[in-house]
N, C-alpha and C positions, 0 to 999 in steps of 0.2 A: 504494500500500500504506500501511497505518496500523502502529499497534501491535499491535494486537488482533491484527489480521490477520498480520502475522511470527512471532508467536506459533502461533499456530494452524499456519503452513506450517512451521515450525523442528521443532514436535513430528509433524506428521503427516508430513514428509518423512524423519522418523527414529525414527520409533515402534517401529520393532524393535529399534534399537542401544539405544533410550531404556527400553524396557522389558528388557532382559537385563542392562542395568547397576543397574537397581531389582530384581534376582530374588538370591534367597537366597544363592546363589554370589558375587557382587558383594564382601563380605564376605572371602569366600576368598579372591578374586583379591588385594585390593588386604593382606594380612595374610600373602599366602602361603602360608594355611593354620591360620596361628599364633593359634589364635582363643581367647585370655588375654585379662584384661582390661589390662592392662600394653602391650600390644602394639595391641590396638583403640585406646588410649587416644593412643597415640604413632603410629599409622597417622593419626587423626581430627586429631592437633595438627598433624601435621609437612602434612595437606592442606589446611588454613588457614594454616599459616606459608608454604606455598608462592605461594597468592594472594595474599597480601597484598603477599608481592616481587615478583610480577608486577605488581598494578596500581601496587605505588611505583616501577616501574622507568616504566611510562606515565605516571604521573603528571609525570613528569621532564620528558619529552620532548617531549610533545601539545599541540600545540599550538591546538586547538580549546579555547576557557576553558572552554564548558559541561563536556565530555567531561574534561577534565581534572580539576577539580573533583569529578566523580564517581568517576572513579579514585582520587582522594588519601580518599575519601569510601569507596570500597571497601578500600581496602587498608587502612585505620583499623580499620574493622569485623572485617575476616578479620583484623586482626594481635590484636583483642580476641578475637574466636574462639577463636584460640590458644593463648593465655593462659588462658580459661575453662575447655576442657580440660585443659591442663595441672592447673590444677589441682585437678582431680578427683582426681590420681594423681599419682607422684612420676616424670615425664616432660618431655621438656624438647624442643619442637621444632626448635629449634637453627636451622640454615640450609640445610632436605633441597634436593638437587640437583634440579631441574625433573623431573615425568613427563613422560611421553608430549604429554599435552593441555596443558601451561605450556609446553615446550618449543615445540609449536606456536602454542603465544599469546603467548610472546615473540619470535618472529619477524616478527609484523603492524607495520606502522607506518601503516596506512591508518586514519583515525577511525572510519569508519563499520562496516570488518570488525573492529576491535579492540571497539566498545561489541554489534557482532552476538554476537561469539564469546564474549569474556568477560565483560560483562554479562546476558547471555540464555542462550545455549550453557550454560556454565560452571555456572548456579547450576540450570541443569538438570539435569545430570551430579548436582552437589554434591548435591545432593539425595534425589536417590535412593542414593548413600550412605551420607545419614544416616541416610535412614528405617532402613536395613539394623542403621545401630549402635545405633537406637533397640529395635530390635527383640532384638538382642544384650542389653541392658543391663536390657529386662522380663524376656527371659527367665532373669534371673541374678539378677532381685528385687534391682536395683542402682537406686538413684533417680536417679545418672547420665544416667538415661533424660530427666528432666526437664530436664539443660540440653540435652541434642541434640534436645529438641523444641521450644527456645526459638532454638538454632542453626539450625533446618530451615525456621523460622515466618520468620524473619529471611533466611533464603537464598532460601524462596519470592518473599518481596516484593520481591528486587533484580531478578528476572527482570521482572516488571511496571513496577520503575523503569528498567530497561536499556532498554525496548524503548520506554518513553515515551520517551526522550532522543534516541533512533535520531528518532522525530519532530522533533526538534529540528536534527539533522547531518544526516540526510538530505534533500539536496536535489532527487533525480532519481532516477528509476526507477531509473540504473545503482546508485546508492550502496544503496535497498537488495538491492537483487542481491548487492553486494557483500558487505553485513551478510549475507543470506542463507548463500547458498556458505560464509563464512567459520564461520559458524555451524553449520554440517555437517561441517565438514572439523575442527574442536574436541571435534566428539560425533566421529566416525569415530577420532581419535586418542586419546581416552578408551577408545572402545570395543576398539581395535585391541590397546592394553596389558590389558584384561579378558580379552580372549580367549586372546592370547599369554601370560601370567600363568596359565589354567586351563589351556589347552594343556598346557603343561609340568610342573603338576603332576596332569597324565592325566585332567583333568577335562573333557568336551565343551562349551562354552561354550553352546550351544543347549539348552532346556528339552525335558526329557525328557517327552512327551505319552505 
């Protein structure tokens, strides 16, 4: 396997959790409803302040220097993130408690499922969230929208730099197997809190055809 290629099997082995977490509901889920701009604003900071603790916590530990490096190199970026938001609005993402999908990325200590999940996985999800807030922020004639499309441009191209480096730590079929799996099991528990999130506020998480 390459890059290209993990790519291609990450999104089509999850193209349905991956496309229901990009659908208009996404929004709902992760704001609980609360669709202000005060609230999107501190939803969008406090899920950048949460990666950025994730990969400073890997970055600690990792012992792989490539992988490492990129980690300290991600969590710089998601901690500017941040902060970019924030200042859009008078919000402050503080130090929110891990979702679903961080809790599960800070449980990895393997290199090659830590750069599958949270380097590729991760800015997969992320992404389709932004578009969501992108989408919020034209429709409110808020120019807002202009840094979450500098945030989304910037989140797209870590997936393409995550997956190059997997090139780099992956040394055998198994590693990326492992990057793989881990990398589904990251979208499953993203997706698992969007579902469980609309569930409860009565909303069916599956597109209504």
């Amino acid at each position: 396997m390459d890059s290209s290629e993990f790519i291609d099997r990450v999104r089509a082995d999850n193209e349905t959790a991956l496309d229901r977490l990009g659908s208009e509901k996404a929004l709902v889920a992760t704001t609980r409803a609360a669709l202000d701009r005060e609230t999107v604003l501190e939803t969008a900071a406090e899920a950048e302040a949460r990666a950025a603790a994730t990969f400073e916590t890997w970055a600690d530990d990792e012992a792989n220097d490539e992988a490492r490096a990129a980690f300290a190199e991600a969590a710089d970026r998601e901690r500017d993130h941040a902060e970019r938001v924030s200042a859009l609005g008078e919000v402050d993402a503080g130090d929110p408690s891990p979702d679903d999908l961080h809790d599960y990325l800070r449980g990895l200590d393997d290199t090659a499922a830590r750069v599958g999940a949270g380097l590729v996985a991760r800015p997969l999800v992320a992404s389709r969230s932004l578009l969501q807030v992108i989408n919020f922020f034209v429709n409110e004639g808020d120019n807002a929208a202009e840094t979450f499309r500098d945030l989304r441009t910037e989140t797209d191209e870590q997936v393409e730099a995550g997956a190059a480096l997997l090139d780099a730590v992956c040394e055998s079929d198994d590693d990326w197997e492992r990057a793989a799996v881990a990398a589904g099991e990251a979208i499953d528990a993203a997706y698992g809190e969007y579902a469980d999130s609309l569930d409860s506020l009565g909303i069916d998480p599956k597109p209504v055809c």
